[in-house]
N, C-alpha and C positions, 0 to 999 in steps of 0.2 A: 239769496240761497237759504233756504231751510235746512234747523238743524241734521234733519232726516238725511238730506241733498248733502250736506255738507260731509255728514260721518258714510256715507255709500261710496263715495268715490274710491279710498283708501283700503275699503273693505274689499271691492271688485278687482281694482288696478294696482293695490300697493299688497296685497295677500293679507299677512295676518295685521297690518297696523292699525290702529283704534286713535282717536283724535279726544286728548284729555280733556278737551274744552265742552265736550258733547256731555250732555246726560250730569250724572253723578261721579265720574271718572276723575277728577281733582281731588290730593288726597288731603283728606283731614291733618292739616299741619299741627295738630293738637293732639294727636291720637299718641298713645303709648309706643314708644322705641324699642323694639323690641327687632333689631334688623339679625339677616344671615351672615354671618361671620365668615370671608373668605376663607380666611385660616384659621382655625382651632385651635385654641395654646392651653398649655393646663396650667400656666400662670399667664395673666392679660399685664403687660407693662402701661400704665399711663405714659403720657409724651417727657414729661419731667424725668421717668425712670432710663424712658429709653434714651436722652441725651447723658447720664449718668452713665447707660452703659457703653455707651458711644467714646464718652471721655476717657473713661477705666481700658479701654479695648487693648491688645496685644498690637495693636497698625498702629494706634495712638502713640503709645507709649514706646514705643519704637521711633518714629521720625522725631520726636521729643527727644529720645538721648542722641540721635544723627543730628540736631539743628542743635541743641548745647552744649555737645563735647563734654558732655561731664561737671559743665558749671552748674552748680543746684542754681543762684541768684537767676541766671540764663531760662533755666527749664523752666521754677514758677512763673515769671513773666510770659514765657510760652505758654505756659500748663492755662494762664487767665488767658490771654488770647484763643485757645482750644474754646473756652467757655464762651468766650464773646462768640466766636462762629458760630458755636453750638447754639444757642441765644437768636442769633440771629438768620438761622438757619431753621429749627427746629418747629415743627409743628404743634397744632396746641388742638382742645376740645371743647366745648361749651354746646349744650343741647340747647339754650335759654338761646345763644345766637345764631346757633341754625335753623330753630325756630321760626326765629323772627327775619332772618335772609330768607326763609323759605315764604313768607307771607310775601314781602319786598316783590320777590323774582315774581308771586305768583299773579299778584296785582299788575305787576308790568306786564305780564305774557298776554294776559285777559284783556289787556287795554291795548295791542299793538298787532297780536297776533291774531288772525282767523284760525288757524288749527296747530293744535300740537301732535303729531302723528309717532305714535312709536307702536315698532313691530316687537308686541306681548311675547308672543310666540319665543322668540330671540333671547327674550331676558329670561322665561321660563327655563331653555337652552342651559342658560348661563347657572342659573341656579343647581341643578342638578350637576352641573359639571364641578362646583366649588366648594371649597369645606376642610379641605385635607392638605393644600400646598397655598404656598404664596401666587398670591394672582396679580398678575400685571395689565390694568386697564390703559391698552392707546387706541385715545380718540382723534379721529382726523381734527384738522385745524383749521377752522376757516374766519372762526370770530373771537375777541373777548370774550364772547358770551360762552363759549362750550365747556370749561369748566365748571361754573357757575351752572349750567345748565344741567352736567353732568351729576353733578351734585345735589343738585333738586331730584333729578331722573333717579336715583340711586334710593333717595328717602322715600319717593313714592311707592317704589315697587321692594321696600324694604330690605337693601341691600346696604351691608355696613358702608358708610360713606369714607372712597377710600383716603389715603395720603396724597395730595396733588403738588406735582411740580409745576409752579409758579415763578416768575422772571423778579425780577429786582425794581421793575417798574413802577411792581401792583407796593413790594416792600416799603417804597419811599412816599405813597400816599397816606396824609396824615389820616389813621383812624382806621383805613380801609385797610391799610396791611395788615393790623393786628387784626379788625374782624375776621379776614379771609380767614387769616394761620387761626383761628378759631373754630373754623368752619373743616379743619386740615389739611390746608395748604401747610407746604413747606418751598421755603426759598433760596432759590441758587443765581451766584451772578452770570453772569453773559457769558466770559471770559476768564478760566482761572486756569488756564493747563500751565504757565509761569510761576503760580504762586504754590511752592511747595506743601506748605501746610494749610491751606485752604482745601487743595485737590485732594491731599489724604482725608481730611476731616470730613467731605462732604462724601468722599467716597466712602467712608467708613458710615458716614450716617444712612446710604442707600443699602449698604449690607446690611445693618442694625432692620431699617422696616422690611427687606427680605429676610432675614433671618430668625427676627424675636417680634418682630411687633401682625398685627391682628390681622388687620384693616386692608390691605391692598394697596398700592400704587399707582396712581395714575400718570401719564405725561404724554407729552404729543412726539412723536417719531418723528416728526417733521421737522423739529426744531424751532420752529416759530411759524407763527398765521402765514397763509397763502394768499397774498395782500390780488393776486392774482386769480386766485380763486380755479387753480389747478390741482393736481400731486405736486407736491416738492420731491426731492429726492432723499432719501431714509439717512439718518444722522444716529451714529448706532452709539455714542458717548455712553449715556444715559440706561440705554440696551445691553451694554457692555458690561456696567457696573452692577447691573439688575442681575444680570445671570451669572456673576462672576460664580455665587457660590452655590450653583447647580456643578458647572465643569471641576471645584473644589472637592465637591462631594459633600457640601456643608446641608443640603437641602435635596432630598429624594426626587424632586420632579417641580416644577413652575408652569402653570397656566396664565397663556397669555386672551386676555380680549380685545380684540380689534374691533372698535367702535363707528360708525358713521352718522359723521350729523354734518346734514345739509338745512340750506335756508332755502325760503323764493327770493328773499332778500336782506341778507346780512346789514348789519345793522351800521357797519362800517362802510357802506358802499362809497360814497363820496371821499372818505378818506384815502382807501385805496387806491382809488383813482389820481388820488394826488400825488402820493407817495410814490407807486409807480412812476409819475410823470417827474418827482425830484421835489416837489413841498417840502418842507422841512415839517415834520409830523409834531402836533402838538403835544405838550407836557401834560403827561396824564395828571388829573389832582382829583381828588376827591370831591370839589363842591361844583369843578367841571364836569364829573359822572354823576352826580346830582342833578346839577341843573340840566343834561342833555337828556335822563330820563323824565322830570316830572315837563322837559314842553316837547318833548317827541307828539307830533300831530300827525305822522305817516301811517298808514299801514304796512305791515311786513310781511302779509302773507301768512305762509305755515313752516315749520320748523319739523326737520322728519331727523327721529334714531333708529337706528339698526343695531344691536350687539352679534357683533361675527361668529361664529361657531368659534367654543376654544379650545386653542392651541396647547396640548400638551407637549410643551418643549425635547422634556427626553423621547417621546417617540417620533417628534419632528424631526432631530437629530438622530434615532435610531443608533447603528454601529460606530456613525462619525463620534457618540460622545464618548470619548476614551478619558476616566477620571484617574486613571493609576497612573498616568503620568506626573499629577498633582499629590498623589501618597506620600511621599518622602520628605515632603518637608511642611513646615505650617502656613496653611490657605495666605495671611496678610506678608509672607516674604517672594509671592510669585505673584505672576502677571501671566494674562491669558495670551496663547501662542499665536502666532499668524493665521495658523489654521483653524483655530476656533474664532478668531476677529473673522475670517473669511464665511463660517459658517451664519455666524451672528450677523452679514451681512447678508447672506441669504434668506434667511429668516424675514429681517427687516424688510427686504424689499416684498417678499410673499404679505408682511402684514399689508404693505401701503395697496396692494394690491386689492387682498379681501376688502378693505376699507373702500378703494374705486369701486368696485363690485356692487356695493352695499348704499353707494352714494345714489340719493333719489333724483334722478333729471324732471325738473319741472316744467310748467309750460315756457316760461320766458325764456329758458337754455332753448329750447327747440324756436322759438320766435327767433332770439338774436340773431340764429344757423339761417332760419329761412329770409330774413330781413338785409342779412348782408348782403347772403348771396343774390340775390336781387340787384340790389344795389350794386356789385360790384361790375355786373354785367348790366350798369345801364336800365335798367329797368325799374319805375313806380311798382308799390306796390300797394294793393288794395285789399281790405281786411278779408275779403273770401281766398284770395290769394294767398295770404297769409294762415288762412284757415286750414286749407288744401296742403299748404307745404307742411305745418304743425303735424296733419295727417299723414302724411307720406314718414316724415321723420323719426316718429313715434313709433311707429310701425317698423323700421329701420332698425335701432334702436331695439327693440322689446324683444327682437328676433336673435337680437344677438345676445339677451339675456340682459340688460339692462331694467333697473327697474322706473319706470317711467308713470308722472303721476298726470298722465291725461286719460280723459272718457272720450273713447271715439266718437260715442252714442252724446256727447254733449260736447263738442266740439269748439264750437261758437262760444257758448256760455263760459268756457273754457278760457278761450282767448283773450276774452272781450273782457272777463275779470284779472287776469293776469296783464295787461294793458293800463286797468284801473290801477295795478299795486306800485305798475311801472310806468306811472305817464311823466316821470322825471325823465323819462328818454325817448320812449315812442307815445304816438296818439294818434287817434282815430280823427282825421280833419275834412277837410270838404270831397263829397263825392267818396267815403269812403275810401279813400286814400290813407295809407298808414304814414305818420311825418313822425321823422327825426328830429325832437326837441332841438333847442340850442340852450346852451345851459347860463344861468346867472353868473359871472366867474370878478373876482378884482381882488388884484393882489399886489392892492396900495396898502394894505396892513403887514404883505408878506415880505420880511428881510432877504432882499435878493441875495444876498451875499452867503446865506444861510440854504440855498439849493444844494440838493445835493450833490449837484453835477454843475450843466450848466443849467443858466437863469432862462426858461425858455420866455418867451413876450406873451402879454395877456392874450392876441389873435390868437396867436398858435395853441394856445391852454382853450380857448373855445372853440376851437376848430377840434380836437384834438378829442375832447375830453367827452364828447358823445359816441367819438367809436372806440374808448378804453369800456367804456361802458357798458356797449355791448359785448365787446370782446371779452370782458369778467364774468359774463355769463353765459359766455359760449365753451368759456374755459375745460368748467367739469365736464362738458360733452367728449375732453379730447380724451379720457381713459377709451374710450367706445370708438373714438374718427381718426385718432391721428394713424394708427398704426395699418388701418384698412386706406386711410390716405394714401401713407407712404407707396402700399403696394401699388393704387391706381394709378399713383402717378409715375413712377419705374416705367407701369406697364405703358403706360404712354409715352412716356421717354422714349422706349427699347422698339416700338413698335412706331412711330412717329415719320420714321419715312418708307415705302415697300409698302408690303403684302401684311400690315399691322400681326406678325407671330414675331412669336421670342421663344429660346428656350428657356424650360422649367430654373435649370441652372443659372442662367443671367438673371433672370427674372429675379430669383434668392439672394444674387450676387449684388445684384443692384437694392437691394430692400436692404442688405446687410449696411451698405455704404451708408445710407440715409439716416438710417436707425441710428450708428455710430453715430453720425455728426449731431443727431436730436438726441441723445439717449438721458443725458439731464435735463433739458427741455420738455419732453416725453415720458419721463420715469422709464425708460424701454433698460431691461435688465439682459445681458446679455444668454443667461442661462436661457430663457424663454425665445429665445429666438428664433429657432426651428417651429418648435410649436404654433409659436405665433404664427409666423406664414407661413404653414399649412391650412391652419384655422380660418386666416383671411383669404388664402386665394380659393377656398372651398367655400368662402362668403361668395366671395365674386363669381365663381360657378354657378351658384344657385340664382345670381341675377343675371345669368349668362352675360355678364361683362366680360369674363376671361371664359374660353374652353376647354373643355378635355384635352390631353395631349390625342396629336394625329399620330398618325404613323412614324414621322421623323422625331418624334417625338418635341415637337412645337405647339406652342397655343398661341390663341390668335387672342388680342383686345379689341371689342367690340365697345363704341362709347355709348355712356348712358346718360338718363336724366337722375343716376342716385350719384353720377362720379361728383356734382358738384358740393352736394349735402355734405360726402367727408373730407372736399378739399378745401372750402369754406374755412372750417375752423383751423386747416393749418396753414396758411397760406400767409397769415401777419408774419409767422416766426421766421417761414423761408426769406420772405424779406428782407426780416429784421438780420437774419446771418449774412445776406447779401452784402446790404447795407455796411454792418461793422466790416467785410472783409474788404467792402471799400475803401471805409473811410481809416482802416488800418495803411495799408499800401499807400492811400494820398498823406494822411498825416504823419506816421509814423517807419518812412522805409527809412534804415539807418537809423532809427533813434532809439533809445531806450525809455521806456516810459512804466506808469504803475496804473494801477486799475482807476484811479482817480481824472486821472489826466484822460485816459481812453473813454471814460464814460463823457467825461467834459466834451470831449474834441468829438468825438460818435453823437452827440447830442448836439449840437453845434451843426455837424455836418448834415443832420438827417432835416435837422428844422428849415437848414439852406432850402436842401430838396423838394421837401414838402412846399415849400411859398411859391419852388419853382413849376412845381408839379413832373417835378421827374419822374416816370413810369418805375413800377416797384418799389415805390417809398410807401409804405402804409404808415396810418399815424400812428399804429401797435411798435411801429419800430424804436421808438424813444422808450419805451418800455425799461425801465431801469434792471428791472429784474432779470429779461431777456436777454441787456445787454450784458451784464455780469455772466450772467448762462454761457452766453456765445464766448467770452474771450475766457472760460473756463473750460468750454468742450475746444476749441479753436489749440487751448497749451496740448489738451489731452491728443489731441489728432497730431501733433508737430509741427503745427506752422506758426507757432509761437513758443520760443523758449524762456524758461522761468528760471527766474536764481533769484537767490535772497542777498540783500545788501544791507549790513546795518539791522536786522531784523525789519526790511522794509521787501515786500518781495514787487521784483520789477521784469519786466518781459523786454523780449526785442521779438521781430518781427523774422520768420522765416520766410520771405521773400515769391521765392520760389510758390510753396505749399500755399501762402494764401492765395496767390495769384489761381492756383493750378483749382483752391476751393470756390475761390468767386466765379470763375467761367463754369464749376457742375454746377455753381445752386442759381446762376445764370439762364443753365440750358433749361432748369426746372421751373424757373418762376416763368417764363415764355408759357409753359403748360400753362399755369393757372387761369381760375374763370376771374380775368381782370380784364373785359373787352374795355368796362367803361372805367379806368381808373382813378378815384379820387378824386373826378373835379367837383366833388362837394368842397372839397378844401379851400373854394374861392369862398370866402364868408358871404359877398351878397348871395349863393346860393344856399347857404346853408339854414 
């Protein structure tokens, strides 16, 4: 592909994005810094000043005389402990090392990647909206690499590079933590809502860079990578602390940007896959992220950004923000009410949303959709076959506003190179026949006892781990499938025996149910509901799958060849709910158990399944992530009840309610397109 061929595609099919690698479009890492300033101050605090003022604060100095009662010896030992947090918390600066990260990042992108793709357009957007308030950049989360990346993106396009929240992981690598907090990362632990003066300190440091510091904030809404390569569901901690001093009245207004960065192929892939499966994830160290970049031999495709239109929070909130509630007393002795936690969740979930929106679907997400499905029903498939469905899908997809990075007009070429990036999974074999890799796998170096669940057997990991593979990247397609899913499959529920009508009403009522039992699975937010299926049953009219209402006010389901394209991607997850509310009822009626023991014993029970090949066991069901999801939506519905023991929290089983949930997601997995199911899972045919 010529550079010409290379930079057109993006230009035609992604609107305004440009590919940095093309032409002169890589910035002079040398050039003078002279970046735009989210917020404007008429004094600029260095990092040093603003933990100075962090220390001195009125919050500070407050849980200080609550934790020593008055002993002075008492408070300066806390008052150095404040320091050490601050210390090890606090962000730093150096141009001389962003500098030279930015040469690092930019040698590695040039040597791994085909295109780097960002939509100009978006960040011009961005510019013109910033200047006057504190700006909050959240970037989706799919890799290590997106901060890093972010931070690069930021220098190019001359935007002050903001403050990033960073985990504790990157903190304990020698060398590498201090470079990052150099670069302005700042570090927070895992876990601190127990530790009294940890939680003041760091929240007082998150008011401090909304409040007095320049630069902007960045962090992920998601709370951590989506080792899945879905939406997670919005974790507003972080969100909460960001805005606290908008609802104070400490700060006239906050802009939020909601950012999207997809890969063809993250650089994590194989890891994921394991961890999902219950690997015990390796010790990040510094001369391990060394030595993995200088012998990476792979290619990874392109890397695509979006910056989302921003969000001016006070007009987001409009009349709900009521600040004179907060007048009477001083901002560090209140906490934000129910009802502003509730708005701030709403919010969150709109960001994760523009973020899906903004997420690029590449050609291998559409491969993986057209390659199962296939597969599921039984069927070879062969690369024009594969080409055909890529076409169909895209098409699907773009119509519903997605943005999608295939040329109709080069379809093949298309394919053919996205196959190349991914022949660790698929390949083009005899007779043009598309085959399912079988992967290298041995885990005689892995401490079984260190799973994080149960210990699955090396078969089952290479049985297994070719269709976790595809499934991570059919994942991002489900903002666009799952919810147009849900309704085709109702409608074929409702309509499954008779004269195939249902009422408008059932129809709603039954999407409503499903939604509930996915909606963390899903990202499906309740406020959207209505909308939502409005929006897909007038998808499905236009492909006359579903009709107009008649007279009785009925519409009929008529079946298609697009019902299988959105039930494809969701069909692992119905399983996988099956599945746990099985093996809840067989392992656990009458007992009391914790999420440890349910992942173990659900793992355990699915791997039986699978060797036995019992129908609706997919290998997506071991999914560690999904099983957690499940026995989390499962408390939330009532068929498991939660209490905490000991600060250990442990469930029982509602009997009744699982039973009454496993026969609906029963009557629904009979729908799905599983004529031929899983007997790839016998290894000689795999």
């Amino acid at each position: 592909m010529s550079e010409t061929d290379n930079d057109k595609l993006p230009v035609d099919y992604l609107g305004q994005y440009k590919n940095l690698l093309v032409g002169n479009r890589l910035p002079n890492l040398r050039k003078k810094w002279d970046p735009l300033i989210p917020c404007r101050k008429d004094r600029y605090l260095t990092p040093e000043q603003l933990k100075q003022l962090v220390a001195k604060s009125p919050r500070i100095i407050k849980i200080l005389d609550e934790m020593s009662k008055n002993d002075k010896n008492k408070k300066k030992e806390l008052t150095v402990i404040v320091r050490q947090m601050l210390d090890e918390i606090g962000l730093a600066r150096s141009l001389p090392v962003i500098r030279w990260l930015g040469i690092c990042i930019q040698s590695t992108i040039k040597k791994i990647c085909t295109g780097v793709y960002v939509n100009e357009l978006s960040i011009e957007k961005v510019k013109k909206k910033i200047g006057t308030h504190p700006v909050l950049y959240l970037p989706s989360h799919r890799s290590y690499a997106d901060f890093i990346l972010m931070s690069y993106l930021c220098f190019t396009y001359d935007l002050e590079i903001p403050g990033i929240a960073a985990g504790m992981d990157f903190h304990g690598m020698v060398g590498m933590g201090n470079l990052l907090r150099k670069t302005g990362a700042f570090f927070m632990r895992r876990s601190f809502a127990s530790d009294k003066l940890y939680w003041n300190v760091f929240k007082e440091y998150m008011h401090a860079l909304v409040t007095a510091y320049h630069t902007g904030i960045e962090f992920f809404i998601e709370g951590t990578r989506s080792r899945s390569c879905k939406a997670l569901p919005p974790k507003i901690g972080l969100l909460s602390m960001a805005l606290e001093p908008l609802f104070m009245g400490e700060v006239p207004d906050i802009t939020i940007v909601p950012v999207s960065i997809s890969y063809d192929r993250p650089l994590e892939e194989q890891l994921f896959v394991y961890e999902l499966l219950g690997v015990p994830k390796p010790k990040e160290s510094t001369m391990g992220l060394i030595k993995s970049v200088l012998t990476i031999e792979d290619r990874y495709g392109c890397m695509y950004f979006d910056f989302g239109d921003p969000i001016s929070v006070k007009e987001y909130f409009g009349d709900s923000l009521n600040r004179f509630q907060h007048a009477l007393e001083p901002a560090h002795v209140q906490n934000l009410t129910k009802n502003e936690l509730a708005l701030i969740y709403d919010l969150a979930h709109d960001v994760v949303n523009c973020q899906q929106r903004r997420i690029v679907i590449n050609c291998f997400n559409l491969i993986a959709i057209c390659y199962c499905y296939r597969m599921y029903m039984g069927k070879m498939t062969t690369f024009n076959e594969l080409c055909e469905g890529v076409l169909i899908l895209s098409g699907l997809l773009r119509r519903q506003g997605a943005v999608v990075a295939v040329d109709p007009s080069r379809i093949r070429d298309g394919v053919r190179e996205s196959l190349r990036i991914h022949c660790n999974i698929l390949t083009i074999g005899k007779d043009e026949r598309i085959v399912l890799e079988k992967p290298r796998i041995s885990l005689r170096e892995v401490n079984r006892l260190k799973f994080k669940a149960h210990a699955l057997t090396e078969d089952t990991m290479k049985n297994t781990v070719p269709i976790f593979y595809l499934q991570i990247y059919i994942n991002p397609c489900l903002f666009w499938c799952s919810s147009v899913g849900i309704t085709i499959l109702s409608a074929q529920y409702l309509t499954k025996k008779g004269s195939r009508k249902t009422s408008s009403a059932a129809l709603r009522q039954n999407v409503e149910k499903l939604r509930l039992i996915f909606a963390n699975e899903f990202v499906f937010y309740s406020v959207n509901d209505e909308k939502d299926f409005a929006k897909d049953v007038q998808l499905l009219k236009n492909y006359n799958v579903l009709s107009n209402e008649d007279a009785q006010g009925q519409i009929s389901y008529q079946p298609s060849n697009i019902d299988g394209y959105y039930l494809t991607p969701i069909a692992p997850f119905l399983c996988c709910y099956l599945q746990v509310t099985q093996a809840i009822d067989t392992k656990f009626t009458g007992k009391t158990f914790n999420e440890k023991e349910l992942l173990t014993k659900t793992q355990e029970y699915i791997e039986e399944a699978l060797m036995s090949h019992k129908i609706f066991t997919h290998p997506y069901c071991l999914s560690l992530d999904s099983l957690s999801i499940a026995l989390s939506s499962l408390s939330n519905l009532g068929c498991i009840n939660k209490t905490k023991n000991n600060d250990l929290t442990v469930y029982t089983a509602n009997t009744e309610s699982i039973r009454e949930t496993h026969l609906l997601l029963l009557d629904y997995c009979q729908l799905l397109p599983f004529n031929y199911l899983m007997d790839y899972m016998v290894s000689s045919k795999l």
